[in-house]
MARSE-827196 format. One record per atom (N, C-alpha, C, CB): residue number from 1; atom name; x, y, z. Coordinates in steps of 0.2 Angstrom, whole numbers, padded with zeros to 4 digits. Glycine has a CB too. Example, Ala and Ser with C-alpha at 12.3 -4.5 7.8 and 13.67 -1.06 7.14 Angstrom:
{1; N; {0066; -0028; 0039}} {1; CA; {0062; -0022; 0039}} {1; C; {0066; -0016; 0039}} {1; CB; {0057; -0022; 0045}} {2; N; {0064; -0011; 0035}} {2; CA; {0068; -0005; 0036}} {2; C; {0064; 0000; 0039}} {2; CB; {0070; -0003; 0029}} 
//
This chain:
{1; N; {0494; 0608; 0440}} {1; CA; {0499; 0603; 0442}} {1; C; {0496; 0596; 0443}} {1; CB; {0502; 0605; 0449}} {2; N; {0500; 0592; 0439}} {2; CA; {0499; 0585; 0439}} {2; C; {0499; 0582; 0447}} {2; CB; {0504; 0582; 0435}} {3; N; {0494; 0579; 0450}} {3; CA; {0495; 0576; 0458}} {3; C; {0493; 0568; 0457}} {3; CB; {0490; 0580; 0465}} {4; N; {0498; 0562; 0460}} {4; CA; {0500; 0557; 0462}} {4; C; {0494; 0555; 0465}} {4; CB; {0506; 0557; 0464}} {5; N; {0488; 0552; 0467}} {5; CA; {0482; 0549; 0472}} {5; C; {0481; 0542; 0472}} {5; CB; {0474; 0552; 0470}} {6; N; {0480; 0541; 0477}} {6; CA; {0480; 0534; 0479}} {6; C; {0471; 0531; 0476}} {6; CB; {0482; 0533; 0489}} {7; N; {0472; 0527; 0475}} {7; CA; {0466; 0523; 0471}} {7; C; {0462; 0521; 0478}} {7; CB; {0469; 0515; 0465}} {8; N; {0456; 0523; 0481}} {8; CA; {0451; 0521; 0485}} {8; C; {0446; 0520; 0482}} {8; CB; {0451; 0524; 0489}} {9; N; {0441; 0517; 0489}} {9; CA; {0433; 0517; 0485}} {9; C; {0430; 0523; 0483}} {9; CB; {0428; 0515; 0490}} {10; N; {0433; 0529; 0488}} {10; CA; {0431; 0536; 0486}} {10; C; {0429; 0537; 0479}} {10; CB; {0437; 0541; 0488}} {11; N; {0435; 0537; 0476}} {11; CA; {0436; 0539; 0470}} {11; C; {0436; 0534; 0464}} {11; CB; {0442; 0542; 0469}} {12; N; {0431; 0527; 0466}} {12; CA; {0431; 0522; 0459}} {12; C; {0427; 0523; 0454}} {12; CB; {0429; 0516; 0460}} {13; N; {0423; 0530; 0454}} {13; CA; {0422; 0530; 0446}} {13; C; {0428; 0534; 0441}} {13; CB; {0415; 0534; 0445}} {14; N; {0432; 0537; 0446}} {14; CA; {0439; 0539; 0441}} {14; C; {0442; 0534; 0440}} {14; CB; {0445; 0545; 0443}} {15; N; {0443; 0529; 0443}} {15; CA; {0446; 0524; 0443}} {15; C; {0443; 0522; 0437}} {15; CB; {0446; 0519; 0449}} {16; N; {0438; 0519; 0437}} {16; CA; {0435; 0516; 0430}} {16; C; {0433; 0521; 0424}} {16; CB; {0427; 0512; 0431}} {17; N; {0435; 0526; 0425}} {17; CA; {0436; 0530; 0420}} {17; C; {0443; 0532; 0417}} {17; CB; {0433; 0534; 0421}} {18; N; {0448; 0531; 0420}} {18; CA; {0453; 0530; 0417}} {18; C; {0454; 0524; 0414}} {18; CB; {0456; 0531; 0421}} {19; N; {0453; 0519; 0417}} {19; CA; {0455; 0512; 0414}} {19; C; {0452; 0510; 0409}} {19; CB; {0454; 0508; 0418}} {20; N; {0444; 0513; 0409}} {20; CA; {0441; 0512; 0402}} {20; C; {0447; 0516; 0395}} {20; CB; {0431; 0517; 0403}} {21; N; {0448; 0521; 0398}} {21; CA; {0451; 0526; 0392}} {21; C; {0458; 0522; 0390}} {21; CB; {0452; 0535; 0394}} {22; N; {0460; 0519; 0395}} {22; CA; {0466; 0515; 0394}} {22; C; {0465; 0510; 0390}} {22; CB; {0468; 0513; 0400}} {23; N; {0459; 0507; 0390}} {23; CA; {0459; 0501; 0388}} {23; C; {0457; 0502; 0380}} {23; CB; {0453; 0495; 0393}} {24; N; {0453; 0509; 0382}} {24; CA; {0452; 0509; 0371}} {24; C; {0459; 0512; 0368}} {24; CB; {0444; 0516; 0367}} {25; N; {0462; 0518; 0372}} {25; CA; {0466; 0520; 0368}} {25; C; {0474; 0514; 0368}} {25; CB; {0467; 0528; 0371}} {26; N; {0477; 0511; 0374}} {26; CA; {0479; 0505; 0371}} {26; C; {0476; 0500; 0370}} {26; CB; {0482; 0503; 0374}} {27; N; {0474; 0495; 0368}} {27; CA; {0470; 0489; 0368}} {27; C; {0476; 0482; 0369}} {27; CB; {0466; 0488; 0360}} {28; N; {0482; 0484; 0366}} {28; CA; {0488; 0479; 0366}} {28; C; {0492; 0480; 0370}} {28; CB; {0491; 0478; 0361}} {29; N; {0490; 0485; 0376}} {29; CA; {0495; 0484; 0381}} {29; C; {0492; 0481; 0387}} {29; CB; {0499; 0490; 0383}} {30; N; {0486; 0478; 0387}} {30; CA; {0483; 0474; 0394}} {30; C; {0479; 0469; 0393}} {30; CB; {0479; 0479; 0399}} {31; N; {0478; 0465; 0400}} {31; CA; {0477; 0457; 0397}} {31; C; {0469; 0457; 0397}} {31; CB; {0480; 0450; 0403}} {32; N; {0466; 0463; 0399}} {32; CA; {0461; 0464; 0399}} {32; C; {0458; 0469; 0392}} {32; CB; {0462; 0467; 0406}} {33; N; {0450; 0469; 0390}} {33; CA; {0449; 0470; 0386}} {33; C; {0442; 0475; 0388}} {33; CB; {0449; 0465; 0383}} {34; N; {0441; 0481; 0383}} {34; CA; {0438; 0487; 0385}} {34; C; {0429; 0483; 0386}} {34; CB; {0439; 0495; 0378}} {35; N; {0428; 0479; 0381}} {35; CA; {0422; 0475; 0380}} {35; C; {0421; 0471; 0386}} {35; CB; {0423; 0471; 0374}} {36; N; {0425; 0469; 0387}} {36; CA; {0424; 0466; 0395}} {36; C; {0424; 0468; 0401}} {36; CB; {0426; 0462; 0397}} {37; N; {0427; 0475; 0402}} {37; CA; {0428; 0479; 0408}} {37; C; {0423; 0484; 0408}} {37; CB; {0435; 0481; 0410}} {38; N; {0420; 0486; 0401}} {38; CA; {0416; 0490; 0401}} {38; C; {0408; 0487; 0406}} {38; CB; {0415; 0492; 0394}} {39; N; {0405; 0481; 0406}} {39; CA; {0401; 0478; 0408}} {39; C; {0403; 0479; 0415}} {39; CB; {0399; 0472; 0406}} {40; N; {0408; 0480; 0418}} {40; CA; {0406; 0479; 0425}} {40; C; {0404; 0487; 0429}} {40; CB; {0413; 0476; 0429}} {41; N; {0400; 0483; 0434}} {41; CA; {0396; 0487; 0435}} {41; C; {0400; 0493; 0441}} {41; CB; {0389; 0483; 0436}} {42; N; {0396; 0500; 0442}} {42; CA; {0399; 0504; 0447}} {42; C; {0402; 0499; 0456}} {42; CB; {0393; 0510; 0448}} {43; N; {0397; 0496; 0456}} {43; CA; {0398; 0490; 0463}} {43; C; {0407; 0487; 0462}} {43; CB; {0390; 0480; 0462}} {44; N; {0406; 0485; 0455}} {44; CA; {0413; 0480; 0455}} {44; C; {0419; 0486; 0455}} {44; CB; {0414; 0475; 0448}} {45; N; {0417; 0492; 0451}} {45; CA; {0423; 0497; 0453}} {45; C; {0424; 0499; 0460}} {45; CB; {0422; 0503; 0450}} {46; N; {0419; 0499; 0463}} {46; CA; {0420; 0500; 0470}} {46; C; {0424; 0495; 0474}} {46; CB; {0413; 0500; 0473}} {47; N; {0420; 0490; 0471}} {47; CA; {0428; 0483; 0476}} {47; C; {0433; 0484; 0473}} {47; CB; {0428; 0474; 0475}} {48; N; {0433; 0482; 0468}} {48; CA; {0441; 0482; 0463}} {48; C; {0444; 0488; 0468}} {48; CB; {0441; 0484; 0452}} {49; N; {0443; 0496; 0468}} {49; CA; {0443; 0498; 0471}} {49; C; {0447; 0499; 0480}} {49; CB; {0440; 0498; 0470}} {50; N; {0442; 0495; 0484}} {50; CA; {0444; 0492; 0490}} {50; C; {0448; 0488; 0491}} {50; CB; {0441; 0490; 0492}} {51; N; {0450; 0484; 0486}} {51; CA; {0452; 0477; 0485}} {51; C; {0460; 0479; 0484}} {51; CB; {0448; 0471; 0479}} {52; N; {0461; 0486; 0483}} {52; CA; {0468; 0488; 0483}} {52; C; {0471; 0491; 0490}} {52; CB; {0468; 0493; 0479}} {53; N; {0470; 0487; 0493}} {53; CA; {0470; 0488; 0501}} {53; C; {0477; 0489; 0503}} {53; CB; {0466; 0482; 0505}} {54; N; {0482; 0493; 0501}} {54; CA; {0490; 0495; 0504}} {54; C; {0494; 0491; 0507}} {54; CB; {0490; 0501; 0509}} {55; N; {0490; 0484; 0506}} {55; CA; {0497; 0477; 0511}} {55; C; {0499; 0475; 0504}} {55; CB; {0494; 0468; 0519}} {56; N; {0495; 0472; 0502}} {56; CA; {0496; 0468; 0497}} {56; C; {0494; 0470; 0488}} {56; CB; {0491; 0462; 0499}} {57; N; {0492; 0474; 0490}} {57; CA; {0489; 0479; 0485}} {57; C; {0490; 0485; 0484}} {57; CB; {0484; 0479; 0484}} {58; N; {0490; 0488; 0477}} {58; CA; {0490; 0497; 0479}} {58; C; {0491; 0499; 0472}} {58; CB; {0497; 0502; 0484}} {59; N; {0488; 0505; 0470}} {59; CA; {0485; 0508; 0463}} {59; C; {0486; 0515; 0466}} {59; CB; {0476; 0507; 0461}} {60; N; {0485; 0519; 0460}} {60; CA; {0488; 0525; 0458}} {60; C; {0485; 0528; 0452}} {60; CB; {0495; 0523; 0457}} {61; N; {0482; 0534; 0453}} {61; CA; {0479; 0537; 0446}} {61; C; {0485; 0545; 0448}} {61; CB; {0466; 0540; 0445}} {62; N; {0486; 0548; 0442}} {62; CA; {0488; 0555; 0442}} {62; C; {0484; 0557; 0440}} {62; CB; {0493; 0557; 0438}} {63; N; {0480; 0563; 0442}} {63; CA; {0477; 0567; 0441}} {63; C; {0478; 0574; 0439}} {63; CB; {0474; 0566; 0445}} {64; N; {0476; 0576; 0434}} {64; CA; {0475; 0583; 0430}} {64; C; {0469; 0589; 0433}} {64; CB; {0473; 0581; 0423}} {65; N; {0472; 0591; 0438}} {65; CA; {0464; 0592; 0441}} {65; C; {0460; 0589; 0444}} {65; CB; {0461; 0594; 0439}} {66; N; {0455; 0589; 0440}} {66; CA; {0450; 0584; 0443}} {66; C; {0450; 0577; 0436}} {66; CB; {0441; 0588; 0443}} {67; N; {0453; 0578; 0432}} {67; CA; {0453; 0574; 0427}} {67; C; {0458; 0568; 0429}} {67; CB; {0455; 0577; 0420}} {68; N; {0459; 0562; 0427}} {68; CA; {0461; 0556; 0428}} {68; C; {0466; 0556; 0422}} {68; CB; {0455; 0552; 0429}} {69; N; {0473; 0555; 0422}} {69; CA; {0477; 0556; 0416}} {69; C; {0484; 0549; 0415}} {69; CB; {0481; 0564; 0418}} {70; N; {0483; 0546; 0421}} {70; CA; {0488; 0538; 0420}} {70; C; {0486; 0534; 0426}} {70; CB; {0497; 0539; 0420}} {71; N; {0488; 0530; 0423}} {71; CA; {0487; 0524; 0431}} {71; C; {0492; 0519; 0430}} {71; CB; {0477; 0518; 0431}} {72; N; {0491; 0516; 0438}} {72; CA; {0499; 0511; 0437}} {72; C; {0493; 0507; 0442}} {72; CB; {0509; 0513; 0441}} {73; N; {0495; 0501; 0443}} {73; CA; {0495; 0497; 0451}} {73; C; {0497; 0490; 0451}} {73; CB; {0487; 0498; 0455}} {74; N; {0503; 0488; 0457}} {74; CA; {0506; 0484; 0459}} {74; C; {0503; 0478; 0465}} {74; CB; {0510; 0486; 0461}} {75; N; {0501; 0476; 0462}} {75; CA; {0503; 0467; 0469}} {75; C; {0508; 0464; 0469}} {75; CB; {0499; 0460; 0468}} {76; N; {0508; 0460; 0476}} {76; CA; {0514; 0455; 0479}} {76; C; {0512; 0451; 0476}} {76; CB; {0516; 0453; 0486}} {77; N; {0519; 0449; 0474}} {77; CA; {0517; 0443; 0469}} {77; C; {0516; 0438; 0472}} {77; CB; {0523; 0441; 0464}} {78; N; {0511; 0432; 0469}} {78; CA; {0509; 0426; 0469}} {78; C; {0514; 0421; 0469}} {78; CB; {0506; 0425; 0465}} {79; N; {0521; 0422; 0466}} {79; CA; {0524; 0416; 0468}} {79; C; {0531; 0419; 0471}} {79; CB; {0525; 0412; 0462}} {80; N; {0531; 0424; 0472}} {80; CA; {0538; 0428; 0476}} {80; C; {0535; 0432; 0481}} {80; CB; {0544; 0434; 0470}} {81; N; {0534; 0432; 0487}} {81; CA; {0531; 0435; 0491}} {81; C; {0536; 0444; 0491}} {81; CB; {0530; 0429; 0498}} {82; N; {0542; 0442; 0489}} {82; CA; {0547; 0449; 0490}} {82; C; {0548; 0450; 0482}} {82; CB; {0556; 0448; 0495}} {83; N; {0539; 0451; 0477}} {83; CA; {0541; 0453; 0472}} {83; C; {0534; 0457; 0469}} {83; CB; {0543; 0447; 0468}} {84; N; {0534; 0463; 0469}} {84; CA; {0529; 0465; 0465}} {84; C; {0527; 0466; 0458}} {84; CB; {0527; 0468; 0467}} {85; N; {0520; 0465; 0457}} {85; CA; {0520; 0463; 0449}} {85; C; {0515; 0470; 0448}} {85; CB; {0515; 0454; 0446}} {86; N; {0520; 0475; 0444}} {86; CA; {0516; 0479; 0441}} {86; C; {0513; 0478; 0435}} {86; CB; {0519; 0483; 0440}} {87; N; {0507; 0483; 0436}} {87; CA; {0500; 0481; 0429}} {87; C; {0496; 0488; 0429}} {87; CB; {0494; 0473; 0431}} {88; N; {0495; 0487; 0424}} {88; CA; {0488; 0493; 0421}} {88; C; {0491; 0499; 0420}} {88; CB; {0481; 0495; 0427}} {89; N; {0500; 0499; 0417}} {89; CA; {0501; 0507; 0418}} {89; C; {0500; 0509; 0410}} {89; CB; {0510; 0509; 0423}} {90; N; {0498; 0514; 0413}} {90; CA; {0496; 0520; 0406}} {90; C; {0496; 0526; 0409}} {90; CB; {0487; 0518; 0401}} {91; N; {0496; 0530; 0404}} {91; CA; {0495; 0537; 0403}} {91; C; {0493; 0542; 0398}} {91; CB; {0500; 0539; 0405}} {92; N; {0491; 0545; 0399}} {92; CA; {0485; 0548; 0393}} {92; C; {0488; 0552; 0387}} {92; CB; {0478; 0555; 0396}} {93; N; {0489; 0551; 0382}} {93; CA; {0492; 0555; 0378}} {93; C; {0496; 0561; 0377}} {93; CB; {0490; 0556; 0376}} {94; N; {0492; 0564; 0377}} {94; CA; {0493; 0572; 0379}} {94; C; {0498; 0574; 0387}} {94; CB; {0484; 0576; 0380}} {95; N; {0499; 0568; 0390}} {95; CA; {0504; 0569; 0396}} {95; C; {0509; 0564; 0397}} {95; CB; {0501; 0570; 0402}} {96; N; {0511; 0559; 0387}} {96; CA; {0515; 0555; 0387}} {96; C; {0523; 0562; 0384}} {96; CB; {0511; 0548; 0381}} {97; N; {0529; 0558; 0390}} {97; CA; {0535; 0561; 0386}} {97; C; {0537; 0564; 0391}} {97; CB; {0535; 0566; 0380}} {98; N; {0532; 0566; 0399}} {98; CA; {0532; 0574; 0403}} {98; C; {0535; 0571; 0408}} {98; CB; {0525; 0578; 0405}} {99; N; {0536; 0566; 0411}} {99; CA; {0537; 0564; 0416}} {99; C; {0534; 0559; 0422}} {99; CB; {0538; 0568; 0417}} {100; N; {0527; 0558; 0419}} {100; CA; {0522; 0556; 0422}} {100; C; {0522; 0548; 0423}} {100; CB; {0517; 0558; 0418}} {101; N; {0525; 0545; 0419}} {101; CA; {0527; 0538; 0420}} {101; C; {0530; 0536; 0424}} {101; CB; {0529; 0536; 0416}} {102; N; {0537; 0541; 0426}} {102; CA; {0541; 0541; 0431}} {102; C; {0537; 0543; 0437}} {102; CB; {0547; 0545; 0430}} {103; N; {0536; 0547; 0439}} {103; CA; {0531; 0549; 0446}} {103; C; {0525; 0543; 0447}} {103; CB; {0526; 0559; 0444}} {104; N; {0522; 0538; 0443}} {104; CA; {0517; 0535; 0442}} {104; C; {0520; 0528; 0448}} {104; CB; {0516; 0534; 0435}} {105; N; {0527; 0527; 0444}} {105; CA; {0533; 0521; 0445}} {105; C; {0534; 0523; 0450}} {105; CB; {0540; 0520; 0441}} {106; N; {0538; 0529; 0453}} {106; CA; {0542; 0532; 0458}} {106; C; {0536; 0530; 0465}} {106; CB; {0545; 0541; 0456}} {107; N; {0531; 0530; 0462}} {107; CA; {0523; 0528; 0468}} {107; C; {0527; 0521; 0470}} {107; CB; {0513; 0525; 0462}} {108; N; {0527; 0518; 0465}} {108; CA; {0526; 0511; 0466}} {108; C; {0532; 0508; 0469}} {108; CB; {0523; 0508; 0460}} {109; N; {0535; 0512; 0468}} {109; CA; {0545; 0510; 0473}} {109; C; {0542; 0511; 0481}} {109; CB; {0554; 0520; 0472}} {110; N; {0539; 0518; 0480}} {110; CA; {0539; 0519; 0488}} {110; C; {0536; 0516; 0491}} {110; CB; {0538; 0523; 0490}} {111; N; {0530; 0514; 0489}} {111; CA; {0524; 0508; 0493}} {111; C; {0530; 0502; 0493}} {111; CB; {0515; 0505; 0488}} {112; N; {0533; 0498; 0486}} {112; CA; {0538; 0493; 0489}} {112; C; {0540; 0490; 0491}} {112; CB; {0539; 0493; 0489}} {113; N; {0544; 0499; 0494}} {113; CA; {0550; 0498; 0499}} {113; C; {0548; 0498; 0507}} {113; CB; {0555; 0505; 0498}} {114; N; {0541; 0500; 0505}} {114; CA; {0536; 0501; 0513}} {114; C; {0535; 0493; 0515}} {114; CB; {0527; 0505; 0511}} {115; N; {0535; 0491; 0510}} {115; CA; {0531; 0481; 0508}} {115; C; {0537; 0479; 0508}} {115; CB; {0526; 0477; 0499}} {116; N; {0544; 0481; 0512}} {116; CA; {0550; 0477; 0510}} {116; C; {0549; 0472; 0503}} {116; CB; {0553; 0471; 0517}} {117; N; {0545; 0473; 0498}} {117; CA; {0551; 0469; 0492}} {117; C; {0556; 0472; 0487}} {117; CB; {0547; 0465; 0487}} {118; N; {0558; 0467; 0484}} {118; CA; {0564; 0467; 0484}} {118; C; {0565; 0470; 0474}} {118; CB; {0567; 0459; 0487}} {119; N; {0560; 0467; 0472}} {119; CA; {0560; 0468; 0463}} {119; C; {0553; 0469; 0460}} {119; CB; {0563; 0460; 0459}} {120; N; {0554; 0471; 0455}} {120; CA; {0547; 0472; 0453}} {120; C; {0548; 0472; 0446}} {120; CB; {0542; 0478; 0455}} {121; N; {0540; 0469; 0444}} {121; CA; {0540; 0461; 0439}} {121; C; {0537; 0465; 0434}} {121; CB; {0535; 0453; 0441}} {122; N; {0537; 0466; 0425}} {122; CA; {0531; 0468; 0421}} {122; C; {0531; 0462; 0417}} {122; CB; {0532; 0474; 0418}} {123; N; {0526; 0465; 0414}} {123; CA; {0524; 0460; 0407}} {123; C; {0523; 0466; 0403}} {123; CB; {0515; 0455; 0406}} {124; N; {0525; 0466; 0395}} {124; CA; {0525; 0471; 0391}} {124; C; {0525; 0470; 0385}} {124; CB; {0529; 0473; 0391}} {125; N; {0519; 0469; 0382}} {125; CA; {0519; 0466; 0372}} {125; C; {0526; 0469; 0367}} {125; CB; {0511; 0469; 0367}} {126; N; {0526; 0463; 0365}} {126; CA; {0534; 0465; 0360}} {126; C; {0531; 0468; 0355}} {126; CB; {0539; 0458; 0356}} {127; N; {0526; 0471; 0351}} {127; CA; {0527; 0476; 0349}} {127; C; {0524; 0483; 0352}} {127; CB; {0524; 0474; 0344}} {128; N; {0525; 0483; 0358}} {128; CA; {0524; 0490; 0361}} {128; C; {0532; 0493; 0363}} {128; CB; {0519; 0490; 0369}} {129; N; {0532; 0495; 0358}} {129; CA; {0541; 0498; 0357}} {129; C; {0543; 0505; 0361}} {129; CB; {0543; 0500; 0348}} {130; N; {0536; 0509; 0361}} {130; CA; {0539; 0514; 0366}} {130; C; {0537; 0513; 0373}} {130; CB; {0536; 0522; 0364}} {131; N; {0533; 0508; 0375}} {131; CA; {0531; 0505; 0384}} {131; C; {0540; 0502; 0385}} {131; CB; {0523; 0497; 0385}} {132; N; {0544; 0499; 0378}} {132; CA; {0548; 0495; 0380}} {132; C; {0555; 0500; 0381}} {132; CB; {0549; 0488; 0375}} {133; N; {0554; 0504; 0379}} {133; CA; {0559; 0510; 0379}} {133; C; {0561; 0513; 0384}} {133; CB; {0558; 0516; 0376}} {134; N; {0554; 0515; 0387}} {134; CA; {0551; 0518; 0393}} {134; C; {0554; 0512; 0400}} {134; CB; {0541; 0520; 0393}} {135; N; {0551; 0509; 0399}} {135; CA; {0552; 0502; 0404}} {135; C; {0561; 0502; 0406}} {135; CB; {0550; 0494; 0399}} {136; N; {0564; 0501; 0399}} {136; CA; {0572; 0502; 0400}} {136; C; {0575; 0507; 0402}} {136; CB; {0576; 0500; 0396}} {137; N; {0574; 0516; 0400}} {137; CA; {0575; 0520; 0405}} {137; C; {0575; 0520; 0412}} {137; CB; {0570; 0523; 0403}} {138; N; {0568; 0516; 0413}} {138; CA; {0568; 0517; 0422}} {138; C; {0572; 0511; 0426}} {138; CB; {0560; 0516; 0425}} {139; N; {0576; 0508; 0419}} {139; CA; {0580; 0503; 0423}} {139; C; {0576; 0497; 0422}} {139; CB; {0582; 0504; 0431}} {140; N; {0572; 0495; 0421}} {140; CA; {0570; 0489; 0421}} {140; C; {0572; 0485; 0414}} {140; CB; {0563; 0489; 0422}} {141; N; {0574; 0476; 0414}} {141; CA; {0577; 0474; 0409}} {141; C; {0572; 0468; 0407}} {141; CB; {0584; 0472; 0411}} {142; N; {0574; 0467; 0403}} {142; CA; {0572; 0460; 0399}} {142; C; {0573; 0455; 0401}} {142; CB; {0576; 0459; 0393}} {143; N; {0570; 0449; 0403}} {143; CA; {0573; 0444; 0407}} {143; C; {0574; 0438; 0403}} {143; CB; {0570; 0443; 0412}} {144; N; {0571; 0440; 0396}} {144; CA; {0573; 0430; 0392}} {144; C; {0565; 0429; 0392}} {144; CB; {0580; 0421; 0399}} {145; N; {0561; 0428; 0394}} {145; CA; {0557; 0424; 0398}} {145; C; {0551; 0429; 0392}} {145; CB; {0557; 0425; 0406}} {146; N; {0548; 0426; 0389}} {146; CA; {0539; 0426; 0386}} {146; C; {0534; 0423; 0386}} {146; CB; {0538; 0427; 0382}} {147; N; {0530; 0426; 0386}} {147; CA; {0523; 0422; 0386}} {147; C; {0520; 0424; 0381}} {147; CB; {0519; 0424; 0391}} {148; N; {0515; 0421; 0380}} {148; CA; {0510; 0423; 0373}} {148; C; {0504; 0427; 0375}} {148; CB; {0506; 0417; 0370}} {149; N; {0503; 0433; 0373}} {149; CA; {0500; 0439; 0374}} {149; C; {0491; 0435; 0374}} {149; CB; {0503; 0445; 0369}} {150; N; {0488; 0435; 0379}} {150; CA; {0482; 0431; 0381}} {150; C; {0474; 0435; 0375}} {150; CB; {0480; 0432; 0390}} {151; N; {0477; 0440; 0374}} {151; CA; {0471; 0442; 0369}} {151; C; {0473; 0443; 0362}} {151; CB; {0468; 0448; 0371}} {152; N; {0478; 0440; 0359}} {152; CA; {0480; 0438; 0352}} {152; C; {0487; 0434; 0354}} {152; CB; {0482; 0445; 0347}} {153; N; {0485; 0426; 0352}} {153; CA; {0490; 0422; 0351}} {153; C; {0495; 0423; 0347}} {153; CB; {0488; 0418; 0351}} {154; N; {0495; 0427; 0342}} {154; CA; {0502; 0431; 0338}} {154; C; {0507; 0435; 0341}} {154; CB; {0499; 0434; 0333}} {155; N; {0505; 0437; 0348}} {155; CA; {0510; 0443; 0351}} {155; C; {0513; 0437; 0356}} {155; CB; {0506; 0451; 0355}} {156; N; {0519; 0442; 0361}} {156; CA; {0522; 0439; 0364}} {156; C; {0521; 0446; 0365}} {156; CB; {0527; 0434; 0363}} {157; N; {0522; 0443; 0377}} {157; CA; {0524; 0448; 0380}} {157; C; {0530; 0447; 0385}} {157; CB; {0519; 0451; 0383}} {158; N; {0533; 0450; 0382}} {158; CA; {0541; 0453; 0387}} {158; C; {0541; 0453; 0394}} {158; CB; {0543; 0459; 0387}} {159; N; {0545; 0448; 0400}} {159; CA; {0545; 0452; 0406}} {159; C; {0552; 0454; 0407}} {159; CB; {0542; 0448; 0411}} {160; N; {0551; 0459; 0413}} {160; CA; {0555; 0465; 0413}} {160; C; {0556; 0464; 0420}} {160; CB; {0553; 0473; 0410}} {161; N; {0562; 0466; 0424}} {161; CA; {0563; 0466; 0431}} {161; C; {0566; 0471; 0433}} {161; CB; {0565; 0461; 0433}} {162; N; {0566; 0474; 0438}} {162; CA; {0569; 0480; 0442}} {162; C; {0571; 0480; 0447}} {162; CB; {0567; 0485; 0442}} {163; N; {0576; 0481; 0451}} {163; CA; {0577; 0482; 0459}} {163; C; {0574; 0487; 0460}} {163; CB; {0584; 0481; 0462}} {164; N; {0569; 0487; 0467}} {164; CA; {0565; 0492; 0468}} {164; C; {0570; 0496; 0471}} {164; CB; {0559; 0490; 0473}} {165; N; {0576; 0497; 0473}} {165; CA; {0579; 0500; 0478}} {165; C; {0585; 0502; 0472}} {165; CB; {0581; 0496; 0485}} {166; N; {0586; 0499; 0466}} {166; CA; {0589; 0504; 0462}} {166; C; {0589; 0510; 0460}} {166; CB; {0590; 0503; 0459}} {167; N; {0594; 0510; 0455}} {167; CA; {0594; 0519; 0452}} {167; C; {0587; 0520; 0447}} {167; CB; {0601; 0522; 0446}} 
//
């Protein structure tokens, strides 16, 4: 059975092991690149780690056992203090379609709603057609609004919004 674990110092080498796998098997869905996150060293997973400290911060691996199988994690946002900005969600292939995205999301409502805010914010590259699918399943929409995707100035990314306390 798949289980929902909160991202501590405990566990920052799944942490960086997930996220590494994320970053090769997507490369165009984060602002981050496998070549540069791979250099950092176990210390920095540890903080990055810590630095998700449940007020202002909070992460999320699903786990397959002992294996590490998707991650999500949210901050308050920087210019809406009653907005968080979800980032880093993925999920491992073999457990894309199952439900796992939703339980990943359904995390990050509930810390949220703990954080009283009110919406939560994505970024999403326009050619990631099945993240953008998924995204509008869970209710979250399109807002007009793009940016230029920071690791190829030919993309654009999409932001999406949701009310944490919707359906």
């Amino acid at each position: 059975m798949i289980e929902i674990q909160r991202i501590t110092p405990e566990i920052a080498k799944l942490y960086k092991e997930v996220r590494l796998w994320a970053l090769q098997d997507s490369p165009l869905a984060f602002g981050s690149t496998y070549a540069r996150e791979s250099l950092l060293t176990d210390e920095d997973w540890h903080n990055r780690s810590a630095n998700l400290d449940e007020v202002e911060k909070i992460g999320f691996l699903a786990m397959d056992g002992e294996k590490p199988c998707g991650i999500v994690l949210c901050f308050r946002g920087d210019h809406d203090s009653l907005e968080g900005d979800v980032i880093s969600m993925w999920v491992a292939p073999q457990h894309r379609r199952a439900g796992l995205g939703c339980r990943l999301l359904d995390a990050i409502r509930l810390w949220a709603t703990s954080r009283k805010l009110r919406t939560l914010h994505l970024m999403v590259t326009n050619t990631n057609d099945s993240a953008i699918a998924f995204y509008e399943s869970y209710g979250f929409k399109k807002t007009g609004r793009t940016e230029t995707y920071p690791n190829d100035p030919s993309l654009l990314e999409f932001e999406m919004t949701r009310s944490v306390d919707g359906p």
